[in-house]
mmCIF file of the C-alpha atoms, coordinates in Angstrom:
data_MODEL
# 
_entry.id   MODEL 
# 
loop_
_atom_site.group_PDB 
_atom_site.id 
_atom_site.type_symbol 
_atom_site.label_atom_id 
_atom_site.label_alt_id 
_atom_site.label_comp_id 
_atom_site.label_asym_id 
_atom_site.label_entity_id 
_atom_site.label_seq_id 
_atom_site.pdbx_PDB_ins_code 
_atom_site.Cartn_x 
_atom_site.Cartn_y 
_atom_site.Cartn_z 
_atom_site.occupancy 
_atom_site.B_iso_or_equiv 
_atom_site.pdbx_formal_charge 
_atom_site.auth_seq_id 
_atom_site.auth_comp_id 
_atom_site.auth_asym_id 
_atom_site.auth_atom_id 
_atom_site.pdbx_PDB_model_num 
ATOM 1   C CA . UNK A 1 1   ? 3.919   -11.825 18.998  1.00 0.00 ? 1   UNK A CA 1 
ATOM 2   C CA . UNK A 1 2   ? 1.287   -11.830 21.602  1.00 0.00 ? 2   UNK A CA 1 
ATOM 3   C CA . UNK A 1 3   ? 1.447   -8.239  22.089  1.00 0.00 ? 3   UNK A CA 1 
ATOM 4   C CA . UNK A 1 4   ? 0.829   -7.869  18.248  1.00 0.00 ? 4   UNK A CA 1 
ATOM 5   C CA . UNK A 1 5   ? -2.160  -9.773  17.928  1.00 0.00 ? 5   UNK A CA 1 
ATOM 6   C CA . UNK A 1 6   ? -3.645  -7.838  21.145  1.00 0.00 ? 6   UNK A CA 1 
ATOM 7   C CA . UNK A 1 7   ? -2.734  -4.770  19.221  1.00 0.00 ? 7   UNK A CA 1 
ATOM 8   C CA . UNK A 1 8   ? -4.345  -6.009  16.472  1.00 0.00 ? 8   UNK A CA 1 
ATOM 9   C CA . UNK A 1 9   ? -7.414  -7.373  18.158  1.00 0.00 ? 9   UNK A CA 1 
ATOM 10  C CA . UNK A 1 10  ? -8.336  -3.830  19.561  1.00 0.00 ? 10  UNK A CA 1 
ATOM 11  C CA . UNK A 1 11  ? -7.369  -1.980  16.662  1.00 0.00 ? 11  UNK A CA 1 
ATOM 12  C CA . UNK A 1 12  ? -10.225 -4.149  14.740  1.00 0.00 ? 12  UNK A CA 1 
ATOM 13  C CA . UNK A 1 13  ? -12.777 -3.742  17.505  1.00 0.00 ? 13  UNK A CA 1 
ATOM 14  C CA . UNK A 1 14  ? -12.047 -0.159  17.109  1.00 0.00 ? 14  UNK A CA 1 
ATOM 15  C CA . UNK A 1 15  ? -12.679 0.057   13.575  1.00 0.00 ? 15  UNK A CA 1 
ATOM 16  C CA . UNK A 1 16  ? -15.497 -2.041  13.162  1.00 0.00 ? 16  UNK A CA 1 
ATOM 17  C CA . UNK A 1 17  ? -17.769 1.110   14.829  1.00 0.00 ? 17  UNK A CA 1 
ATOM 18  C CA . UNK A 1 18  ? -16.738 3.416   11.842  1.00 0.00 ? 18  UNK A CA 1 
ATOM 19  C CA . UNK A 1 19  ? -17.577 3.034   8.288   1.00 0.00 ? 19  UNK A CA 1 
ATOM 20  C CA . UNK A 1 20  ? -14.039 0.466   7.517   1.00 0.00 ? 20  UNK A CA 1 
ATOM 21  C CA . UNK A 1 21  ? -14.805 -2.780  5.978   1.00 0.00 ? 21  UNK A CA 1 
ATOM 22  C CA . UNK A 1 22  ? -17.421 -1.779  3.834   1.00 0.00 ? 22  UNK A CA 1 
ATOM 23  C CA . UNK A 1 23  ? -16.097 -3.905  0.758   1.00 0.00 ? 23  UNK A CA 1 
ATOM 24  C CA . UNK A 1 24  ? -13.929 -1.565  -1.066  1.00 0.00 ? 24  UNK A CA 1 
ATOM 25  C CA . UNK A 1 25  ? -10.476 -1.952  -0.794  1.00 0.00 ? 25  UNK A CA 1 
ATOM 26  C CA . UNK A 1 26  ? -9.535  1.342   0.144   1.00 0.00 ? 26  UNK A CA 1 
ATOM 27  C CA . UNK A 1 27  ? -8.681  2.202   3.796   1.00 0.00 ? 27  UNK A CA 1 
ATOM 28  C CA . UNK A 1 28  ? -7.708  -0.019  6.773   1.00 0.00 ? 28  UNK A CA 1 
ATOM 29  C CA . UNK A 1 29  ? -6.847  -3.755  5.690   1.00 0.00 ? 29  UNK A CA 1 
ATOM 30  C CA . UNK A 1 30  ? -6.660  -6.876  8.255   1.00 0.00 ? 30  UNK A CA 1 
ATOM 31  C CA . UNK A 1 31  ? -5.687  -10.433 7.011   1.00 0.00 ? 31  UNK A CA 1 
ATOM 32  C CA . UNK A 1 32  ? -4.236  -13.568 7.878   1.00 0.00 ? 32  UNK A CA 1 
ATOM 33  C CA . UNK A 1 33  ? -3.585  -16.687 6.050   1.00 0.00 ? 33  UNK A CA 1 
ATOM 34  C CA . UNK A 1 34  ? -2.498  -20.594 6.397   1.00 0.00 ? 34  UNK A CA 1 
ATOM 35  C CA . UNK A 1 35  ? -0.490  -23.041 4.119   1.00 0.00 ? 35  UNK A CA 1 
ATOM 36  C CA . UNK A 1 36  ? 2.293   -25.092 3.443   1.00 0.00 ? 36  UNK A CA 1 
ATOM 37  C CA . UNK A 1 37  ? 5.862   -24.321 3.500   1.00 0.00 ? 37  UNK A CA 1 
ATOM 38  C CA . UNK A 1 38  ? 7.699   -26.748 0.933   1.00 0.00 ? 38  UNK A CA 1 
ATOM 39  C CA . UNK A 1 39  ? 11.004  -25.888 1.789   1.00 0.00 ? 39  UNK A CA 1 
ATOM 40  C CA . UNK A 1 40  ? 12.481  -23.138 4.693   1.00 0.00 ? 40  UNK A CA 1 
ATOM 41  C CA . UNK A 1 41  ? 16.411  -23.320 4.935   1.00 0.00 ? 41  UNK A CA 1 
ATOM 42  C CA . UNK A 1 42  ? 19.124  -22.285 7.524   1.00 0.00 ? 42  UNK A CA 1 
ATOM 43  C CA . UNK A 1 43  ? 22.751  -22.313 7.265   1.00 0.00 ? 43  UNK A CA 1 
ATOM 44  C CA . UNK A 1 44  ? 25.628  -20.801 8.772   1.00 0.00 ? 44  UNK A CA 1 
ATOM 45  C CA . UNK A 1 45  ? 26.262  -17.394 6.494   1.00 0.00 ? 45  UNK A CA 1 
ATOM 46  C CA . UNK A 1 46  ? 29.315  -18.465 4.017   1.00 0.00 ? 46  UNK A CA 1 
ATOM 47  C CA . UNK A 1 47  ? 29.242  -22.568 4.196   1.00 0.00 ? 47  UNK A CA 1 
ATOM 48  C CA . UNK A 1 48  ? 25.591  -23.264 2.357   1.00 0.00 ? 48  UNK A CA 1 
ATOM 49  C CA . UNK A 1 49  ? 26.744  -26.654 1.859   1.00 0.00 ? 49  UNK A CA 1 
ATOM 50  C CA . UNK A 1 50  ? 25.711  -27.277 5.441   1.00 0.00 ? 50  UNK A CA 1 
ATOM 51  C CA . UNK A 1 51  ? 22.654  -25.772 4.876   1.00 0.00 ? 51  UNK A CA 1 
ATOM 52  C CA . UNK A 1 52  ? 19.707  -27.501 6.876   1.00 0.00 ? 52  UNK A CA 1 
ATOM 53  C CA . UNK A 1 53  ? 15.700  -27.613 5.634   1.00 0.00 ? 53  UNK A CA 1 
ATOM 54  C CA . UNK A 1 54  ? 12.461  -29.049 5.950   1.00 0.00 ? 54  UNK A CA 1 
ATOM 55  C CA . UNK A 1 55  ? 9.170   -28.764 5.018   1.00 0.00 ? 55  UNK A CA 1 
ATOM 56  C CA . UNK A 1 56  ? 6.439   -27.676 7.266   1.00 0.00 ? 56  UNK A CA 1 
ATOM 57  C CA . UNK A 1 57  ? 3.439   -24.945 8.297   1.00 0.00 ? 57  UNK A CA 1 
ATOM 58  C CA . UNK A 1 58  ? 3.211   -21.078 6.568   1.00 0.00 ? 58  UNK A CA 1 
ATOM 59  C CA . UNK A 1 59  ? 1.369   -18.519 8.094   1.00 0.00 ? 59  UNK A CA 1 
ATOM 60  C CA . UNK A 1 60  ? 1.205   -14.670 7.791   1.00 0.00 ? 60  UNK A CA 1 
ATOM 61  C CA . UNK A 1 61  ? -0.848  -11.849 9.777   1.00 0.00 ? 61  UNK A CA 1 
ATOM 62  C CA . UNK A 1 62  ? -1.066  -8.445  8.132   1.00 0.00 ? 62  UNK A CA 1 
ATOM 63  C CA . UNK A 1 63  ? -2.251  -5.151  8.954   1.00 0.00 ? 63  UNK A CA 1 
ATOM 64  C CA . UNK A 1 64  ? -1.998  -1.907  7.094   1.00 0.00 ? 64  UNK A CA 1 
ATOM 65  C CA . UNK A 1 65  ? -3.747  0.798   4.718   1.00 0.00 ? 65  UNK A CA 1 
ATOM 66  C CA . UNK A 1 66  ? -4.976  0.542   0.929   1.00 0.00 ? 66  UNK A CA 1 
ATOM 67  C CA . UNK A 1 67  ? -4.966  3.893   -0.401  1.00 0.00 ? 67  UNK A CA 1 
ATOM 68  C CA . UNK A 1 68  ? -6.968  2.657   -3.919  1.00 0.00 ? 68  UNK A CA 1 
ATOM 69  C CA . UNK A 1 69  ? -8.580  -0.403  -5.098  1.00 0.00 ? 69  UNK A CA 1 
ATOM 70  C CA . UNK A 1 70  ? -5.089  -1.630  -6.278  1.00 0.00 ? 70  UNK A CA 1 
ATOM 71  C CA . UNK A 1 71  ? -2.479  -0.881  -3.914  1.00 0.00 ? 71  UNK A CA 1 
ATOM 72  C CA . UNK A 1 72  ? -1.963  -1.278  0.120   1.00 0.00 ? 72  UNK A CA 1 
ATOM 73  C CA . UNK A 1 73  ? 1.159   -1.237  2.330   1.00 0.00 ? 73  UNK A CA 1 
ATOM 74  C CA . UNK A 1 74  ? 0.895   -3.094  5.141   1.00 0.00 ? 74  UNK A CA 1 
ATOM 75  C CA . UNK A 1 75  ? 2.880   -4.282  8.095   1.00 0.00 ? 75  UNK A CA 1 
ATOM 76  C CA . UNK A 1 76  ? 3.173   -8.261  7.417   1.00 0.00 ? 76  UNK A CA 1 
ATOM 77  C CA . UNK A 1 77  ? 4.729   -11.226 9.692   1.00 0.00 ? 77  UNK A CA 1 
ATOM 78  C CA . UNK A 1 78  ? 5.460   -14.279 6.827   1.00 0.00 ? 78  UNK A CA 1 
ATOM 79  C CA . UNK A 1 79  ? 6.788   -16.996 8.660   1.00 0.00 ? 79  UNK A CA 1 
ATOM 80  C CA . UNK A 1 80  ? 7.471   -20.930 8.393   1.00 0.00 ? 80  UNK A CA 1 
ATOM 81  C CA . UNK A 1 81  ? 7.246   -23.763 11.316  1.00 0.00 ? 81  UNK A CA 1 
ATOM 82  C CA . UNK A 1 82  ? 8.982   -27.119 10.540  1.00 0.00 ? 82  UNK A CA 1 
ATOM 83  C CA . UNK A 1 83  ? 11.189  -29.635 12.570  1.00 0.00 ? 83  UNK A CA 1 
ATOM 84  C CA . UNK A 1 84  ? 14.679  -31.015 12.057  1.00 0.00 ? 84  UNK A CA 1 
ATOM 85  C CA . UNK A 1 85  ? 16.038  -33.632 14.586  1.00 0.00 ? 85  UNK A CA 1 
ATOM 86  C CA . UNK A 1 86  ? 13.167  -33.223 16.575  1.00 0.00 ? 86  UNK A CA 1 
ATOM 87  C CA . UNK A 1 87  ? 13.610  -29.318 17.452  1.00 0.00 ? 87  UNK A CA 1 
ATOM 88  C CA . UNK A 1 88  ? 10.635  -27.378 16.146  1.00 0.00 ? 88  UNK A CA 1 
ATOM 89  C CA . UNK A 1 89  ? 12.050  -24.094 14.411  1.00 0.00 ? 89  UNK A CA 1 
ATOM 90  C CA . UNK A 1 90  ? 10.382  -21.339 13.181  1.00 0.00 ? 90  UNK A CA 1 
ATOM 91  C CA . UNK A 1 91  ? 11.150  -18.201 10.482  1.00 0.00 ? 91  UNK A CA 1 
ATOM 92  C CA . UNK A 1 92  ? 10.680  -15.971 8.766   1.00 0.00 ? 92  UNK A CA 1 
ATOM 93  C CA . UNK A 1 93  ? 10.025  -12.281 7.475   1.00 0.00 ? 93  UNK A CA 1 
ATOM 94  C CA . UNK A 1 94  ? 8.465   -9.152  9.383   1.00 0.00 ? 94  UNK A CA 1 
ATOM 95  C CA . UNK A 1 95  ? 8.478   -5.542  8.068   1.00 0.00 ? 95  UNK A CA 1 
ATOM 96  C CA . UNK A 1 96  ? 6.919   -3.448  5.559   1.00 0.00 ? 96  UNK A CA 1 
ATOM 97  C CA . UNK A 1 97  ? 5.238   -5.196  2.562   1.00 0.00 ? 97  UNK A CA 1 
ATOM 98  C CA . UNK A 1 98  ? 3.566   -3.307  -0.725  1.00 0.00 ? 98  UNK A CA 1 
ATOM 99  C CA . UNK A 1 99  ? 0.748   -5.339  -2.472  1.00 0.00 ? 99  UNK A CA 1 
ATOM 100 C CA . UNK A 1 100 ? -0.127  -4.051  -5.962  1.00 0.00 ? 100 UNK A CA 1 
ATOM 101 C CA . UNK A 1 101 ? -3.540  -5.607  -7.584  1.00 0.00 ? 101 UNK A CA 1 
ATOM 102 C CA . UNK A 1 102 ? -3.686  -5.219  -10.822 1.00 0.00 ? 102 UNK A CA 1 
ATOM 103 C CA . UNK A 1 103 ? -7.722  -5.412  -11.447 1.00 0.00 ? 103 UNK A CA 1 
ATOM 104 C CA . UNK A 1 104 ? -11.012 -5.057  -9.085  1.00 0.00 ? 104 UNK A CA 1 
ATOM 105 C CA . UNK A 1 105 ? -11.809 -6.866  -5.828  1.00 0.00 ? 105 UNK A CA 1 
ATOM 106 C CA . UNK A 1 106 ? -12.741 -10.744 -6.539  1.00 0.00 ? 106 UNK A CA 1 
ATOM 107 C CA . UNK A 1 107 ? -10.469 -11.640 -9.548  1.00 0.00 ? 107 UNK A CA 1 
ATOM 108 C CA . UNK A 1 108 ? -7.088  -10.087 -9.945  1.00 0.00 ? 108 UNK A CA 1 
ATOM 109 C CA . UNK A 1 109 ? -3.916  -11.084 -10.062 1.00 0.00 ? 109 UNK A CA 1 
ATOM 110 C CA . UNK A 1 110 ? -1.251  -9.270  -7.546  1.00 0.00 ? 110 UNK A CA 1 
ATOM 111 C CA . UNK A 1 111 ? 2.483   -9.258  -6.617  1.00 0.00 ? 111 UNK A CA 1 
ATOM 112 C CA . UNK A 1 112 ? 3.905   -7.757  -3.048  1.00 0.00 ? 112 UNK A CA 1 
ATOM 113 C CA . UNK A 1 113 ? 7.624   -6.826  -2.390  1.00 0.00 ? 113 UNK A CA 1 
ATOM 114 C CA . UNK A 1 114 ? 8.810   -6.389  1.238   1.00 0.00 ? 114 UNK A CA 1 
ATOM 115 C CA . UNK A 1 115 ? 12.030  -5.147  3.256   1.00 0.00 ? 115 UNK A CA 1 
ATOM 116 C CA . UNK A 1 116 ? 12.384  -5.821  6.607   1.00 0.00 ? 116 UNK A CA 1 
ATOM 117 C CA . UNK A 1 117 ? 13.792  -8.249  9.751   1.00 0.00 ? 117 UNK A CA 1 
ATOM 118 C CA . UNK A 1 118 ? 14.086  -11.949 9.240   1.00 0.00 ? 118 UNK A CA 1 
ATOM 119 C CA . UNK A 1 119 ? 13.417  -13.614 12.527  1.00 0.00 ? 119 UNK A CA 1 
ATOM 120 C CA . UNK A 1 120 ? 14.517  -17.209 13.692  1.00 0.00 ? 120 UNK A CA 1 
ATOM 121 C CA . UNK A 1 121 ? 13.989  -19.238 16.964  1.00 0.00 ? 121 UNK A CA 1 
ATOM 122 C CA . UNK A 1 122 ? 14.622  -22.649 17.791  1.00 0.00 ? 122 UNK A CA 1 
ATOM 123 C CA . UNK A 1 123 ? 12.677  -24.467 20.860  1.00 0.00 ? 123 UNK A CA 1 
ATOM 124 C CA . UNK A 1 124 ? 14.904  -24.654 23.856  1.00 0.00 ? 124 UNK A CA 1 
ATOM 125 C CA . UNK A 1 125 ? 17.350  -22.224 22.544  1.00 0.00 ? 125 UNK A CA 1 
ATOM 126 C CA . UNK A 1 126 ? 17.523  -18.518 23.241  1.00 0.00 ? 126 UNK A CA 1 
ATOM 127 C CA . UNK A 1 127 ? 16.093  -16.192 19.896  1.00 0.00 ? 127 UNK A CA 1 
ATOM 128 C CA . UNK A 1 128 ? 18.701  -14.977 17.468  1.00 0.00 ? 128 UNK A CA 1 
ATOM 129 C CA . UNK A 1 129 ? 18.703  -11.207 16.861  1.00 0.00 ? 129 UNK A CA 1 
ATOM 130 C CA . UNK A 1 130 ? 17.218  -10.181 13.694  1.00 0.00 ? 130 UNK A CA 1 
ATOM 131 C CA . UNK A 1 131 ? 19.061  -9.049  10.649  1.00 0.00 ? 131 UNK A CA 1 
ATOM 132 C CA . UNK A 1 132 ? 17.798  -7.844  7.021   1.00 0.00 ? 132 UNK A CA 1 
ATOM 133 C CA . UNK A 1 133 ? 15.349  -9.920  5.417   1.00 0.00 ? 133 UNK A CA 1 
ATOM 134 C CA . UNK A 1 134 ? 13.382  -8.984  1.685   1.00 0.00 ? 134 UNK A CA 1 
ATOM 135 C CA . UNK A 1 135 ? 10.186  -10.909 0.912   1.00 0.00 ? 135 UNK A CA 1 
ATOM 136 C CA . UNK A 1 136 ? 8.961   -11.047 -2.715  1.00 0.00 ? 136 UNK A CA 1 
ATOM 137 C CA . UNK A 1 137 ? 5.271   -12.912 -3.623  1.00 0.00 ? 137 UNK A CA 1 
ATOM 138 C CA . UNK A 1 138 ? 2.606   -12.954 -6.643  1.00 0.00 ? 138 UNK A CA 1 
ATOM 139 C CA . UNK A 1 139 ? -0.793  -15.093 -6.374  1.00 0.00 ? 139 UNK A CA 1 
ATOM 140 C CA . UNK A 1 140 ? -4.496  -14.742 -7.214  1.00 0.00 ? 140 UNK A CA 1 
ATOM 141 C CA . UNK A 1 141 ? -7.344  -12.928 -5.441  1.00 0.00 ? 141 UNK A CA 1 
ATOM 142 C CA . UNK A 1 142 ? -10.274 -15.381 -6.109  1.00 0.00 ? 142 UNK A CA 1 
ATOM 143 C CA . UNK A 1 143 ? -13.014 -13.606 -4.264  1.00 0.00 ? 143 UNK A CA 1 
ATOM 144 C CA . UNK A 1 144 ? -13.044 -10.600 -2.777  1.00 0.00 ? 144 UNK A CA 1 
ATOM 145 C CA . UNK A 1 145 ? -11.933 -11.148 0.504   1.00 0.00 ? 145 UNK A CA 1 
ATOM 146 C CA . UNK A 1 146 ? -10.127 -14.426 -0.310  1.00 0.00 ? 146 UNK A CA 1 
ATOM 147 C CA . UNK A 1 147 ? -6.420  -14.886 -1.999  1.00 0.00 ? 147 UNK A CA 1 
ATOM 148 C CA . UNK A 1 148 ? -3.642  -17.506 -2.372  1.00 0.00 ? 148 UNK A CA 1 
ATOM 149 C CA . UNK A 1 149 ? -0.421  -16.668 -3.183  1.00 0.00 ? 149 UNK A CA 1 
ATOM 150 C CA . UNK A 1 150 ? 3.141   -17.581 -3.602  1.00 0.00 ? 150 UNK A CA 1 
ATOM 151 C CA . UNK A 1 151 ? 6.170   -16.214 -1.034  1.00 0.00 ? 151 UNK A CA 1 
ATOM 152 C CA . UNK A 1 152 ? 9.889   -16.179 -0.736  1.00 0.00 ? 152 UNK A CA 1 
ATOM 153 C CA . UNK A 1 153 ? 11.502  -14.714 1.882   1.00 0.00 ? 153 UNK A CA 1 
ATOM 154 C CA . UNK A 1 154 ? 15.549  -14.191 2.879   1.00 0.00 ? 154 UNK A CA 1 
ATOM 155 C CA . UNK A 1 155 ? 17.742  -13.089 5.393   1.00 0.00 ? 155 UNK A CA 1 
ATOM 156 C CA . UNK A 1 156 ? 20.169  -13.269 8.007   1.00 0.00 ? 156 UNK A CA 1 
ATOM 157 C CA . UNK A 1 157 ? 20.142  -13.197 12.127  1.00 0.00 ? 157 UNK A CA 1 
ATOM 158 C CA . UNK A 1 158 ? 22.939  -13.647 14.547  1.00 0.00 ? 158 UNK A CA 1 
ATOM 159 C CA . UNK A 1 159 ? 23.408  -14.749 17.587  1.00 0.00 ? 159 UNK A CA 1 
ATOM 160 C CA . UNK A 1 160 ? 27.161  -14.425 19.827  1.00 0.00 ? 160 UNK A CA 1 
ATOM 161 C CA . UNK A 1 161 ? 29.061  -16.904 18.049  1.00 0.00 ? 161 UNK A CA 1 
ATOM 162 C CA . UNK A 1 162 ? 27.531  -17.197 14.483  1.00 0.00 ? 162 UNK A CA 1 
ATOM 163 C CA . UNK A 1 163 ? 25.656  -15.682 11.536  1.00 0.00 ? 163 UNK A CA 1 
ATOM 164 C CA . UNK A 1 164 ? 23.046  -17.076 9.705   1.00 0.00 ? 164 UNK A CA 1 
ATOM 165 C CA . UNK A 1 165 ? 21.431  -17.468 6.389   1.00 0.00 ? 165 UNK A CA 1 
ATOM 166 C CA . UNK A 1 166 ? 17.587  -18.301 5.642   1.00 0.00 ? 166 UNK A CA 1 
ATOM 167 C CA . UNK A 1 167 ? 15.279  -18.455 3.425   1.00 0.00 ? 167 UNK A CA 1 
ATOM 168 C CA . UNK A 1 168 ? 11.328  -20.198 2.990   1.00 0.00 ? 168 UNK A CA 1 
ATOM 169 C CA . UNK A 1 169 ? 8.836   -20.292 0.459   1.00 0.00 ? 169 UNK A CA 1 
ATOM 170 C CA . UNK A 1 170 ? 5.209   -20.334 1.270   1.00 0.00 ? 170 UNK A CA 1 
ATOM 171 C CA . UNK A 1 171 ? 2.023   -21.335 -0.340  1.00 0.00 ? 171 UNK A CA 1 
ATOM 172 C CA . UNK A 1 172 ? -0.565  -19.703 1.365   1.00 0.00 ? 172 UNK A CA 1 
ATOM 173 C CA . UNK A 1 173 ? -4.555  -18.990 1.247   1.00 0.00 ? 173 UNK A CA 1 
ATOM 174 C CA . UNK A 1 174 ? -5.495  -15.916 2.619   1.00 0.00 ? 174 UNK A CA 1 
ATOM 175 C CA . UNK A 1 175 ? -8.495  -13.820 4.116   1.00 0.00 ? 175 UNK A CA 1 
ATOM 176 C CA . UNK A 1 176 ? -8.156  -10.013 4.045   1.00 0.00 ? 176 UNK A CA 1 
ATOM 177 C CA . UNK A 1 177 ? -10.991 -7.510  5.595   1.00 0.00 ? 177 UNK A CA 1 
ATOM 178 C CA . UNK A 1 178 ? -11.465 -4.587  4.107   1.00 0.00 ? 178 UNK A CA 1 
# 
């Protein structure tokens, strides 16, 4: 993650010299947003009944290219933070995501569809390997820069002994550059 956001971080001070971010949303697109996450779920993969969830933090980073005013594919991280029996977890989706708009910059209503990895980690325990993960999401751009929206997100990891099932929603406002 903390390679990313350097990545990220120079890849904006980069762009910022040439004629990006000029207001339209065509070309190179940077966002990030905060919320809530009512519900984000684990469970071993086949036994849901002992299926394990809270409620806690949503945030997602993006990164990517709009090639009109009403579509952009982007590289997105959509994850969820929350504690159960004092362990902080965290989840969630990272991979290719499609955003459609379907009017101008500053009111328009949009969906995005995703495949990609679904990530989990627990504090104190070693990371699970990734597995496939889908993210699906609709909301409202309100200004021009400024969005919130409405995510779910599934998938699996694994680590040596067991496989796992999870899933979040998030309710997120977001700020996208372009």
């Amino acid at each position: 993650m903390k390679k990313f956001l350097i990545a990220t971080c120079m890849v904006f001070l980069m762009a910022s010299s040439s004629f990006s971010f000029d207001g339209n949303r065509n070309g190179f697109v940077l966002g990030g947003g905060l919320g809530f996450a009512p519900t984000a779920e684990v469970s071993l993969d086949g036994s849901s009944p002992d299926a394990s969830s809270s409620s806690g933090f949503g945030l997602n980073l993006l990164i990517g290219y709009a090639w009109d005013e009403n579509n952009m594919i982007v590289y997105e991280g959509n994850v969820a933070g929350y504690t159960i029996n004092s362990i902080d977890l965290a989840q969630g989706f990272n991979g290719a995501s499609w955003y459609h708009y379907f009017g101008l910059p500053g009111k328009s209503l949009f969906t995005t569809v995703g495949l990609g990895f679904y990530v989990f980690e627990a504090d104190g325990f070693d990371a699970n390997d990734p597995g496939g993960a889908f993210l699906l999401g609709a909301g409202y751009e309100f200004s021009p820069h400024w969005q919130v929206g409405a995510y779910f997100s599934s998938g699996k990891t694994t680590d040596p002994i067991f496989d796992y099932k999870h899933n979040h929603f998030n309710i997120l406002i977001s700020g996208i550059i372009f």
